[in-house]
N, C-alpha and C positions, 0 to 999 in steps of 0.2 A: 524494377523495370529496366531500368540501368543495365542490370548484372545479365541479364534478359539478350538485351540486343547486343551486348557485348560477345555473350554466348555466340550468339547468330552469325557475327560477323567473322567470328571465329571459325568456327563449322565452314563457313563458303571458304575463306582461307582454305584451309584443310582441301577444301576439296578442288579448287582451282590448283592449286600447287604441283600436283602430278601432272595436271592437265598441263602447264605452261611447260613446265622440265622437258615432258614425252614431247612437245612442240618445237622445243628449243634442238633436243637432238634431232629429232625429224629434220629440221631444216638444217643443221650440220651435215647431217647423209645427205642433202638434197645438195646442197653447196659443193659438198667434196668430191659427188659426181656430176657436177655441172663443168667443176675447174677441170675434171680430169686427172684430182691426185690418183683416185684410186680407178683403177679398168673395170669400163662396165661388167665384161664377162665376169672378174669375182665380187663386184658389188655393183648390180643395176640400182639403178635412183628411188626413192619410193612410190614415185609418179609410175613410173615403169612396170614396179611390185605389184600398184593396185591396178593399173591395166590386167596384169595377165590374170592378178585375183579374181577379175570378172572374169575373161575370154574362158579362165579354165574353168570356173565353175561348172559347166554341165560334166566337164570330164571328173573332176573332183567328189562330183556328188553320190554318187555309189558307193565311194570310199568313206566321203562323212558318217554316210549311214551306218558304213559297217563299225567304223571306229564309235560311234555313238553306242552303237547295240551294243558291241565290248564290254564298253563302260559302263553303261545301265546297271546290266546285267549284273559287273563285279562288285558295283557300288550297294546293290541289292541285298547282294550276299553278304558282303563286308557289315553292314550295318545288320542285317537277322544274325549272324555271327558275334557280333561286338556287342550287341544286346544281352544273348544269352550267358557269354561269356561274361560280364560285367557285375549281372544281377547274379550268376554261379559265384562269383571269387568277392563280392559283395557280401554274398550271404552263408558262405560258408568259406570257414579261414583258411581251410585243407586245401580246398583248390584254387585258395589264391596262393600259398604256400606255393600248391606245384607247379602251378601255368605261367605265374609272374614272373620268374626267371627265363623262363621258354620263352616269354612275347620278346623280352630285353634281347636274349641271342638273338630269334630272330631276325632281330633288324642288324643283327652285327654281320649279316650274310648277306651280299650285294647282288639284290635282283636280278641286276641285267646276266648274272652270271649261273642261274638258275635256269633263265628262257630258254635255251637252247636247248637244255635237258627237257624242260615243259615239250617242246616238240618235237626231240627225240621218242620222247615216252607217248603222247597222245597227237600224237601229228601234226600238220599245215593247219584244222581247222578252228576254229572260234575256240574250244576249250581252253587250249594252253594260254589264250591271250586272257581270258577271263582268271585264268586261274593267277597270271602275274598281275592283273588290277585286282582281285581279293588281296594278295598280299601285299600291295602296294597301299591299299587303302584303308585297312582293316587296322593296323595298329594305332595310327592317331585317333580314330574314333574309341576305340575299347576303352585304351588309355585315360582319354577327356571325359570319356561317361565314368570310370571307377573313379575318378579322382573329384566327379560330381557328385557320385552316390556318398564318398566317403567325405565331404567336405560337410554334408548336412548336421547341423547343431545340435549338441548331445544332449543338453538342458531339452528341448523341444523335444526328440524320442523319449528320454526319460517322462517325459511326461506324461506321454501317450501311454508309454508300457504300463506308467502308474496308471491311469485311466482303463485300463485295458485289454487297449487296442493291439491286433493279433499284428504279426511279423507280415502280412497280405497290405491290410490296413496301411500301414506304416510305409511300409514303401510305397502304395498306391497315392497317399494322401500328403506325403513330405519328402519320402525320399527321392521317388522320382521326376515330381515336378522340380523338385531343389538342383539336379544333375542338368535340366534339359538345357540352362545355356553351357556348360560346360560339353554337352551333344552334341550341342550344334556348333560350337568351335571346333571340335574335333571333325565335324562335317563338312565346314568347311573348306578344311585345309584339303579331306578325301576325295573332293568332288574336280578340287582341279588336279590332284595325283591319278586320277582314273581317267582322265584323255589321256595323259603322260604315259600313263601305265600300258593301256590300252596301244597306243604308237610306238613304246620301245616295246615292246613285244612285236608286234609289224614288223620293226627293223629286223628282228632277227629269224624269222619267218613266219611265209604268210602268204597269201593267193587275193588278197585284197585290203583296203583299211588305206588309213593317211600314211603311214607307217612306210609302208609298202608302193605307196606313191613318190614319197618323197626318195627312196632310194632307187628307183628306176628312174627319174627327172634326174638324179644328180649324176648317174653315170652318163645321160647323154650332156651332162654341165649346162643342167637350165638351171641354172642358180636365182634364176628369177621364180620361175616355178617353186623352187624350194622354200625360199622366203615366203611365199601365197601360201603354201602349204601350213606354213609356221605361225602365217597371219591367223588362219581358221582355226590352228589348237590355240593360239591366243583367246581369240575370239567365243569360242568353246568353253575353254575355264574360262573366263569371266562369266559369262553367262549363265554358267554353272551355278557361279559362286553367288551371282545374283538371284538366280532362283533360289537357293536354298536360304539366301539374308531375307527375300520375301517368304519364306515356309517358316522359317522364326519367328518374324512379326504376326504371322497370320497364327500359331500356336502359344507366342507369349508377347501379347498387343502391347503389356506394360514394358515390356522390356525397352522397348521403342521410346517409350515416354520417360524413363530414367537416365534414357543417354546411350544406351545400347552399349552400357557397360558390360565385358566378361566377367565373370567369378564372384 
C-alpha cells in the first residue's frame, strides 16, 4: 500500500516538473520583455505571441490543414512501408543483409538537402512534401518494429516450431504482438517528425502549408507571427504524440497497467 502511494506521488512529480520548468522560463521571456532587455521587434512577450496566436488563426488555418494533410498522408505511407519492410528483413535474412545497410546510409543524408531536388524533380505541389515526411518518418518506426520482432524469446518459438505451428502462426500469435510496444515507440517519435517534416519541406518550396507561412511573415519581420506559427507545430506534435499514447492503450490496455514500460 505503502509502495503504492509512493508510486503515485511519484508519477505527479514527473509530471508537474515540466510543467513548472516551461512556467518558469515563460515568465523569464515575460520579464525580459517587460524590463526591456531584449527589443520587442526580435523577441515580443508571450502575452503578445498568444494574442496574435488567436487574431491569426483564421488566416493560419488553410495552412494547418495543408501541413496536417502532408503529414497524414506521409505518416501513412511511412508506417504501410515499415511494416512490410520489417516483416521482409524479419523473415528472410537476404533482405535484411541487403536493405539494412541502406536504411543506416540513408539517414547519413541530410534531408533538408534532398527537398529542393524533391521539387526540382516533382514540383510546388503536395508530392515532394509527402515524399520528405516518408523519409523523415519511416526510419524510426522500421528500425523499432525489427528490433521488436527480433527481440521475441527463442525458448517460446522453439516451442511452438516444436508443437507445429507454421512461420504465419508464429508471427501472428508472438511475434507480432511481442514488437507492438517497441511500434509504437518508434511511432511516436514519427508523428512528431511528420509536422517537422512536412514544414521543412514548406520552407523550401511551396504554395501553401505552415512552412510557407512562416517564411512570408518573417520577411515582412512579424516575429511575432512566427512564434504563433511555431506555437501550432508545437501544439501539433504534442497532440500527435498524444493520440498515438491513446492508440497504444487502446491496442495494449496491459501495457498501461505495467507502467507503460518500453521494451
Amino acid at each position: 500500500m505503502k509502495k503504492s502511494v509512493n508510486t503515485k506521488i511519484k508519477i505527479k512529480i514527473n509530471n508537474v516538473t515540466p510543467l513548472v520548468f516551461t512556467a518558469l522560463l515563460i515568465g523569464l521571456w515575460q520579464l525580459a520583455a517587460d524590463t526591456g532587455k531584449v527589443p520587442g521587434f526580435m523577441l515580443p512577450s508571450p502575452v503578445k505571441v498568444l494574442k496574435t496566436f488567436i487574431t491569426a488563426m483564421p488566416e493560419m488555418k488553410r495552412h494547418i490543414i495543408v501541413t496536417l494533410k502532408e503529414a497524414f498522408i506521409g505518416l501513412a505511407i511511412s508506417i504501410a512501408l515499415s511494416l512490410v519492410l520489417a516483416i521482409l528483413m524479419d523473415s528472410l535474412k537476404v533482405v535484411k543483409k541487403a536493405l539494412y545497410p541502406l536504411l543506416l546510409v540513408s539517414q547519413m543524408i541530410p534531408i533538408i538537402a534532398l527537398a529542393p531536388l524533391f521539387v526540382l524533380w516533382f514540383g510546388f505541389g503536395m508530392l515532394p512534401k509527402i515524399i520528405v515526411v516518408v523519409l523523415t518518418c519511416f526510419f524510426p518506426i522500421v528500425i523499432s518494429l525489427l528490433e521488436g520482432l527480433n527481440s521475441v524469446d527463442t525458448d517460446m518459438l522453439n516451442l511452438l516450431k516444436a508443437m507445429g505451428a507454421s512461420k504465419i502462426q508464429i508471427f501472428k500469435l508472438v511475434k507480432f504482438p511481442a514488437s507492438m510496444v517497441s511500434f509504437f515507440s518508434g511511432l511516436r517519435i514519427s508523428t512528431t517528425y511528420s509536422i517537422m517534416g512536412a514544414v521543412i519541406a514548406e520552407w523550401l518550396g511551396g504554395t501553401s502549408g505552415l512552412g510557407l507561412y512562416m517564411i512570408n511573415v518573417k520577411r515582412s519581420y512579424a516575429v511575432d507571427k512566427v512564434l504563433a506559427a511555431t506555437l501550432v507545430i508545437v501544439i501539433l506534435s504534442m497532440a500527435l504524440f498524444k493520440v498515438v499514447e491513446i492508440l497504444q492503450n487502446l491496442a495494449m490496455p496491459w501495457h498501461k497497467y505495467m507502467g507503460g514500460r518500453d521494451g
